[in-house]
Structure formats: C-alpha cells, structure tokens
N, C-alpha and C positions, 0 to 999 in steps of 0.2 A: 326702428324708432321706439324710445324706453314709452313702455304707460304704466303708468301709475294710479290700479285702482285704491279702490275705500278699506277695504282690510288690506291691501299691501302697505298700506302707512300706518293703518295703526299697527300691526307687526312689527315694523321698523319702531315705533316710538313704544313698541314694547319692550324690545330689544334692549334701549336704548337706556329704556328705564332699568332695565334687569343691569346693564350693565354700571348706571350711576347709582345703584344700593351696591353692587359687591365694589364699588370703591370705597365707597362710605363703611361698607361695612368690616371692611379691611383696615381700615383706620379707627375703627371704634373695638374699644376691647370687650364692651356688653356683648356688640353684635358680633365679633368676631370670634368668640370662644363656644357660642354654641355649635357655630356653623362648623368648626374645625372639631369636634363633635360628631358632627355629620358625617365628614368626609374620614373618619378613623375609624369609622365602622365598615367592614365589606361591602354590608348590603346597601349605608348609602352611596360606596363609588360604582356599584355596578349598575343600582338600576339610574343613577348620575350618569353613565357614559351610555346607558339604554336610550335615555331620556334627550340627550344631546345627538345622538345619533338617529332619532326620528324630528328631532328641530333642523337638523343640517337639511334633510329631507324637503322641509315645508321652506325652511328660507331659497333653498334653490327652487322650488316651486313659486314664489311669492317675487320674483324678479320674474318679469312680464316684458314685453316687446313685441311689437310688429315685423316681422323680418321681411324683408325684400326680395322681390318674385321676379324672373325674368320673364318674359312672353315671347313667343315666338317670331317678332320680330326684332330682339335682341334687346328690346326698350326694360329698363330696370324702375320699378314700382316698388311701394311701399306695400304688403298684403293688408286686407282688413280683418285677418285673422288675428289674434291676441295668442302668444305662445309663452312658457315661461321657461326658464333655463332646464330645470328637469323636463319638459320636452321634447328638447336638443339633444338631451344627454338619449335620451329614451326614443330618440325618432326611430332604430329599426325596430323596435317593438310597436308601432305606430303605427309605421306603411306595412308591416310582414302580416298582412291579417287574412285571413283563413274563409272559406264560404261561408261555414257555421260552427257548431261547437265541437272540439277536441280537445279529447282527455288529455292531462300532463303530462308530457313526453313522447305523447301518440304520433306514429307515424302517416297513421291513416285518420279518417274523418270521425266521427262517433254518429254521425247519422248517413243510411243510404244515402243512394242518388239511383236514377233511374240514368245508364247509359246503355250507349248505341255502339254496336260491333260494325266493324268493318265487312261482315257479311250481310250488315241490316238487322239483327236479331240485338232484341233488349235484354238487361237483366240488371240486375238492383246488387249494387256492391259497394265499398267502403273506400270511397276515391282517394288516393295519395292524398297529403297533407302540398303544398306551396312552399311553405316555407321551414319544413319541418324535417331537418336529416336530411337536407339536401347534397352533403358532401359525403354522403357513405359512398357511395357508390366509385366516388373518387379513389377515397383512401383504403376502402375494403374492407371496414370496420363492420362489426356488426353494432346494433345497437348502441348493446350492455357496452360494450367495448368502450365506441367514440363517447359515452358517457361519463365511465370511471378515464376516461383522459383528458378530457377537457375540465372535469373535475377537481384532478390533480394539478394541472395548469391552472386553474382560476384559485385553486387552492395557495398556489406556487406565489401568486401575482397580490396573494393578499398578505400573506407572512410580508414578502417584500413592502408592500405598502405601510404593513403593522411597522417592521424597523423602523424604516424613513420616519415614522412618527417617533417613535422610542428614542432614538438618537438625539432630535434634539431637546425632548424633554428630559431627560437625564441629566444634559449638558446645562438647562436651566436648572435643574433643581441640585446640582453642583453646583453650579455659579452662590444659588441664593444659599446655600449653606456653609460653602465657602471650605468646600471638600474635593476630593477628586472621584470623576467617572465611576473608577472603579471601587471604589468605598460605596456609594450611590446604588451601585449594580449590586452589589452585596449584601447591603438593609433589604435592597425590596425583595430578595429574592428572598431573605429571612423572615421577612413580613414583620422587621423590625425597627419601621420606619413609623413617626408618628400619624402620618394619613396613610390610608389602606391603597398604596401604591401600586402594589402585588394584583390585589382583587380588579384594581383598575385597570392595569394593563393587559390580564389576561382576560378580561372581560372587552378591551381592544382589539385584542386578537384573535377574539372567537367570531366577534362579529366583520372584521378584513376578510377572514375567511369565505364565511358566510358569502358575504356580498361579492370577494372574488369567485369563487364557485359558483353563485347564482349568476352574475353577469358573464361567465364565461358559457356557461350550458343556457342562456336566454339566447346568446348569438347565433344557435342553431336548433333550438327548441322552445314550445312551449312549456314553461315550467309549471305555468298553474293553469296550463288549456287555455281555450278559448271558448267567447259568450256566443249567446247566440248569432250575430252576423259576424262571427270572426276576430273579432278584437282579443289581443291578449290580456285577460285575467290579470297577472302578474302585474302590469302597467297600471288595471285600474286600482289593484290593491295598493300599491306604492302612493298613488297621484292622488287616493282620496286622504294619505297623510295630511295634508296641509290640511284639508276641510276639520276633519277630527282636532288637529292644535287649535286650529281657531276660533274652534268653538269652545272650546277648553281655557285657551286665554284672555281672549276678546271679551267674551264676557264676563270676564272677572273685572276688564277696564270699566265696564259699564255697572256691574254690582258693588264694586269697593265704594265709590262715594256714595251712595243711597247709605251703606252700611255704617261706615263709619262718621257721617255728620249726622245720621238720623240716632244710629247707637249713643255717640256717647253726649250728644243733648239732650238725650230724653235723661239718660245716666244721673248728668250733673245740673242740671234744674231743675228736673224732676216737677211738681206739681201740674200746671195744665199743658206747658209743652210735653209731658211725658204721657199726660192722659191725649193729648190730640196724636203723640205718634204710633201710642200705642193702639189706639184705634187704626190709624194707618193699615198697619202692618197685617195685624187681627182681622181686619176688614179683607186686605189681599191675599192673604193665605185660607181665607175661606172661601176663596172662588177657587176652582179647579184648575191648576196649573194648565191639564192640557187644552179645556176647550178654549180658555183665553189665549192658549198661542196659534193653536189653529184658528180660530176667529181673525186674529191680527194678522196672519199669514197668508187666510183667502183675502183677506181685504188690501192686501198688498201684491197680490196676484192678479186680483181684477184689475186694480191701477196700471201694472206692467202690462196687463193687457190691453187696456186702453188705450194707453200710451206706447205702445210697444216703437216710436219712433227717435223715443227721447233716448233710449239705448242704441250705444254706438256699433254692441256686439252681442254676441247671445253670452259670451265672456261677463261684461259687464252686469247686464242684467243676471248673470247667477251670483254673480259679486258681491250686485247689491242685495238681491232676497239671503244670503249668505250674513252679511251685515246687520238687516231687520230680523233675521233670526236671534244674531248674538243677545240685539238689542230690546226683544222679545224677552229671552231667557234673564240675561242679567235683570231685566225688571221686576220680574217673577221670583227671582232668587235671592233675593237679597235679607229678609225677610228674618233667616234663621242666624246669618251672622250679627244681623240687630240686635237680635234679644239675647247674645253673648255679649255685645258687646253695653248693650245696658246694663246688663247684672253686672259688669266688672268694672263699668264707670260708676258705677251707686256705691260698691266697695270700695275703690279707690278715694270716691271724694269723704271718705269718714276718714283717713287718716292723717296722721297729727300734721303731715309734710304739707298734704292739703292746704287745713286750716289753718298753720302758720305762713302761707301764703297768702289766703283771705284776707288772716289779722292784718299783714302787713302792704297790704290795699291794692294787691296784685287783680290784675281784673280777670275776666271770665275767661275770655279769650285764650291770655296768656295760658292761664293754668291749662286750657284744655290741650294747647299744642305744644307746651311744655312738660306738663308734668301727664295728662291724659293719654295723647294717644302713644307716646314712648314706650309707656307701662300696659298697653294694650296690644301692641304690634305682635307680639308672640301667638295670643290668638287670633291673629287678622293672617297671620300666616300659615299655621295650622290648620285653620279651615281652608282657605286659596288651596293651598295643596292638596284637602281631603274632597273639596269637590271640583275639582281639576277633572279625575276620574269618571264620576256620578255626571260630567254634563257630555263627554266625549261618550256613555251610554246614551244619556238622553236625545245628541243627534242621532244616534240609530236607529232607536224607537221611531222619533217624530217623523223620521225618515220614511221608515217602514210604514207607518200611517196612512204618509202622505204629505206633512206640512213638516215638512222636514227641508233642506237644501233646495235648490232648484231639481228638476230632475235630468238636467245638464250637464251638470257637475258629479264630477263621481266622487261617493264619499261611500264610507262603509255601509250605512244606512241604506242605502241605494241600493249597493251590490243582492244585501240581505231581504232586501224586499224585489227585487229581480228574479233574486234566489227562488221565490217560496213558489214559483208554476215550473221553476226548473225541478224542484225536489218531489214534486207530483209525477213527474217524465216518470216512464219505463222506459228504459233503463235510466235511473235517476241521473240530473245531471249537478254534482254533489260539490267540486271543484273553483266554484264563484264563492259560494257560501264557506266555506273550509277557508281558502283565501283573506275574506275578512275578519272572519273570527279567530285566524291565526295573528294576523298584522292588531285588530283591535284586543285582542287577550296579552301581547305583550306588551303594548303599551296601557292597558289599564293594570296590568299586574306591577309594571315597573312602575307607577304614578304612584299607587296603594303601598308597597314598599317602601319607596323614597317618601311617603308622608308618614307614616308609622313612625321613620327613623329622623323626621324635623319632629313629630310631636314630641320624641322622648327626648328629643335634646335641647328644644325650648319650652316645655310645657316643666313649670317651677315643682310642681304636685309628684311627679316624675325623678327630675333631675338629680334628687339627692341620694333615691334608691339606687340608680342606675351607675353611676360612677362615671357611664362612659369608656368608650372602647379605647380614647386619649388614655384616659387613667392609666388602664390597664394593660399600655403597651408599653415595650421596655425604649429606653434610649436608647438612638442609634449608637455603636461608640466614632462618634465624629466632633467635629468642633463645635464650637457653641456660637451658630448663628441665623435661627429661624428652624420654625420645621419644617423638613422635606414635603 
C-alpha cells in the first residue's frame, strides 16, 4: 500500500517545479544562455551528474509503501511498517546484520566474546562474522583474492550499465543536431562539443563503476563495517542521503517567499513598509539561530510525546519532526537573501525603464512581477545554490547537538554524533564517522562547485570577464542545428 508522507510531496512538487523552470527556461533565451554557460564548463557537468546522482538516491528513497506480510497461517496482510523503494533495493544489507561492530571487510568480529569449548573450558576470541565471506570456503579464495574478483565483476556490470546509458544519449543528441552517431562520438571524444559532454560522461562512468563494484563486494561484505548492534554502516550512509537533500531543499521552499516578498517590498516602497521589515529581519537575526531552533524543536518533541498516538508509525513521526525542522530553518534563514534582495530592488526602481512605467500609470504590482523580480532572479538563484551547502552542514551540527532529525532516522548528523563514544573506544571504532564524512564531503564539495560555476554565469559583475567556457570552445564541424 503506496504512503504518502509530508516531505515525500513536497519533493515531488519540488521536482516538479525544477522541472517547469527548465522548460521555461529552455524556451527563454535570458534564461537559457546562461544556463548553457553552465553546462560548457567541466566542472559544471561533473558535479551536475554528482549532483543528480545523489537525487536519484533520495527520490528512490522518498517513494514509501507498506508491503504485505504473510503469517504463518498463509493469511496475507498489509505490514505497519513504512519502507521506501531504496529499502527493497538494500534489503540484504538490512537483514545480513552482525552481533556488533566490524571493521570494513573484516572477516571476523572487532570485539571479543567470551565462548565455550567443547571440553567446557572458556576463552575470549574474535568470533567469525554471519554474514561476511561466507563463500570462501566454497570457492577457495583467499580474501584479497574473492575481493579483487568481485571487484572486477562489479566493475564489469558498471561499464555495461555506463553504455546502456551512452547509447542512447548519443543517439539523442544526434537526433537534435541532426548529425550522425558517429560524428557525435567524435566531438565528445575531442571535447569539442559546445556543452562539456566529455567531462559528463566520464564523470558517468566513474561513478557506474563505483556503485558496481561497491554493490558487488556489499553482497558478501561489509564495506563500511558494522555499528554497534550490527547494522551495516554503508546502508546508513546511503539512507541518510535523502535526509541531507531535504533539508537542503525543503527549506529553501519555505525561505524563498519570506525572501523574495519581504525583499523586494521593502526595495520598492521603501519608507515605513521598508522601516517595519527592516525591523523584521534585524529583530530575527539578533536572536541566536541555534537556541531558537532547539527551543522549537524540544517543543515539538514534547507534543510528539504527548501525542505519540496520532502517529501512525515511528516513520511518520521522524517525517514530521523532519518537516518542523526544514520549517525551523527556512524561517531563521531567510533573513540574508532579504537584504540582497532589497539593495537590488532600491537600484532597480531608480531606473529610467522603472519610471517610464510609473509615468505611464502601470501599478505597483505589475512592475514588481514584471519588471522586479525578472531582474532579481539571478541573485535568488545564486544564493538557493550557495546555501544549499551551508544547511546540509547545519543538519549535522543540529544533529550532533541533539535537535537535529529525529534520532530515528539516519542522517549524517546522527551517524557523526553516534560516532563521537565510538572514537573514545580502544581500539577506536573510526569507520561510522569516515562513512559520513565521505558521503557528506562529496556532496557539499560537488554543491560548492556547481554554485561557483551558476555564480560566474549568471552574476552580470562577472559575466563579461569571464567569456565563458561556450565562448571559448570551438564548433563541432557538424551541421547547423542546436548544440549538442
């Protein structure tokens, strides 16, 4: 049975929106020359398919369901468990869990046990792993061995995957250029295609790779250990992707209108609407971001505690504290994209286009959704992207705190505040923490990147220095009909 929590729909009408701007922007040639900008530089298609590739991650995660249990008397039921498609995909990493913790690729435990000999006599040893190299013993491999082979095999299974995608993108971007295959295969390989094709696909093929080789040595190994009762590491790093997007996105649903009706009214009427918002803002940025969201966080905790019957699942209820978090943050955030966008509504309304609008008895209204926020959007986007970053940190922190996620839910945050009695252990237990700061460092490096590379290509101050990676690349020699 499908459910449909509170952030799985706003995802979806995230989605949804991202996708009705790149139509819009596709057909406007403002929007569509910068953007094609973007994508002619390497570094924005690589961390563009970084970027897409830990979204694919959260939308399989963010489709939810109840799946259907049999009982032992053969009777078929609905669970009151909440799963989402990435834990289908991920179930033997799920059920294959371990007593307690074990290092990456250990075959054995990383903590004793006291067992018992068959003579009656005890003694303290490092008990096999369950579920860990289970088939040596079959195939005779040693280790190192069934490692570099299932390696090469999951290596094998991602190139194969990598084509199947290459093929028919080629064949589209033949189609739209109105060229053949092989002309196509030739620019990118030249790197002399107007969008950074090259950087794009081979930046597809490292990461097939990747994921084939990690999912083939997961099927018989811990790859990033296991926590303390056993659970695989590697699952909770993958599974607190979505929490990280959502917080990254969701609240930018919830910061952009604060921002842009408070900005650019104060902007363009300026006198006491602009002295009451500037009070506003001034007012909330001098309370301390953090104790006002852990304040609204325990008080949204005690209520769930109160109520703990109006949740349907403990799913749900991290969904929602999940939600009042975004909705936390976005209110606290918004604050600094105001006072940008008020300096550049008070500029905009002194120019002549302005007040030849005024003279000719256009009202308020109009001009600000006509001529206002058009000539503002480049910094409404600029920032969305630069603190995209800076809030997928701040769930870790808040995390680590404490008033961060539910402690349900695995997100980065979590793992790294789990961490911090694991990293006191002798022998440290180092492998949780490593984990998320590998999965959270490439996603905030690739955010940070890809924002650099919208600033320089729609930030005006910029644009004229830079020429752009378009400029500067040569034509394909192909026909004349769109660029690749």
């Amino acid at each position: 049975m499908y459910v449909l929590l509170y952030t799985d729909a706003l995802i979806y009408l995230l989605l949804i929106a991202i996708a009705v701007f790149a139509v819009v922007a596709s057909r406007s040639k403002p929007l569509a020359v910068p953007w094609l900008r973007v994508f002619a530089r390497p570094v924005g298609m690589i961390t563009l398919v970084i970027l897409l590739a830990y979204t694919a991650v959260g939308v399989l995660d963010s489709i939810h369901y109840r799946p259907t249990v049999t009982n032992d008397a053969g009777e078929t039921r609905v669970s009151g468990e909440v799963v989402s498609v990435l834990d289908a995909i991920a179930a033997p990493l799920i059920e294959d869990t371990e007593y307690t913790y074990s290092a990456p690729f250990a075959l054995r435990s990383y903590v004793q046990q006291v067992v018992t000999a068959a003579d009656g006599s005890k003694a303290q040893v490092y008990p096999r792993l369950a579920h860990a190299g289970t088939s040596l013993d079959e195939n005779g491999l040693t280790r190192g061995e069934d490692i570099a082979q299932r390696a090469a095999k999951g290596a094998a299974w991602g190139l194969v995957a990598w084509l199947a995608l290459c093929v028919p993108l080629i064949g589209l971007i033949a189609a739209h250029c109105r060229t053949s295959p092989r002309n196509v295969v030739r620019d990118i390989a030249r790197d002399a295609t107007p969008l950074a094709w090259r950087a794009a696909l081979v930046t597809a093929g490292v990461l097939a790779v990747i994921v084939g080789v990690t999912a083939s040595l997961a099927a018989e190994y811990h790859v990033l250990g296991t926590d303390k009762v056993g659970q695989d590491v590697l699952y909770q790093a993958v599974k607190s992707i979505r929490t990280g997007l959502a917080i990254g996105t969701l609240t930018t649903l919830v910061m952009l209108p604060f921002a842009l009706l408070l900005g650019t009214l104060a902007g363009y009427f300026r006198g006491w609407v602009d002295d009451v918002i500037q009070y506003l803002y001034t007012t909330l940025s001098s309370i301390p971001g953090v104790l006002l969201i852990a304040a609204a966080v325990l008080m949204m905790q005690v209520y769930m505690e109160n109520n703990a019957e109006a949740f349907g699942s403990t799913t749900a209820r991290a969904d929602l504290r999940l939600l009042f978090l975004c909705l936390i943050l976005g209110i606290t955030s918004w604050t600094g994209l105001c006072r940008l966008l008020r300096a550049e509504t008070r500029k905009l309304s002194e120019l002549d286009y302005v007040n030849a609008a005024r003279g000719l008895g256009t009202g308020p209204l109009r001009i600000l959704g006509k001529h206002m926020l058009p000539n503002v959007m480049h910094i409404v986007l600029i920032q969305v992207v630069l603190d995209f970053s800076a809030l997928v940190l701040a769930e870790a922190v808040l995390s680590y705190i404490g008033v961060g996620v539910d402690p349900t839910m695995d997100s980065w945050g979590n793992m790294i505040n789990a961490a911090r009695m694991e990293m006191a252990r002798d022998p440290i237990v180092w492998w949780r923490l490593g984990g998320a700061f590998v999965f959270m460092l490439v996603l905030v490096l690739a955010a940070n990147l890809f924002a650099d590379v919208v600033r320089d290509a729609f930030d005006p101050r910029l644009r004229g220095d830079e020429g752009g990676r378009a400029a500067g690349r040569k034509a394909p020699a192909t026909p004349a009909g769109g660029a690749h």
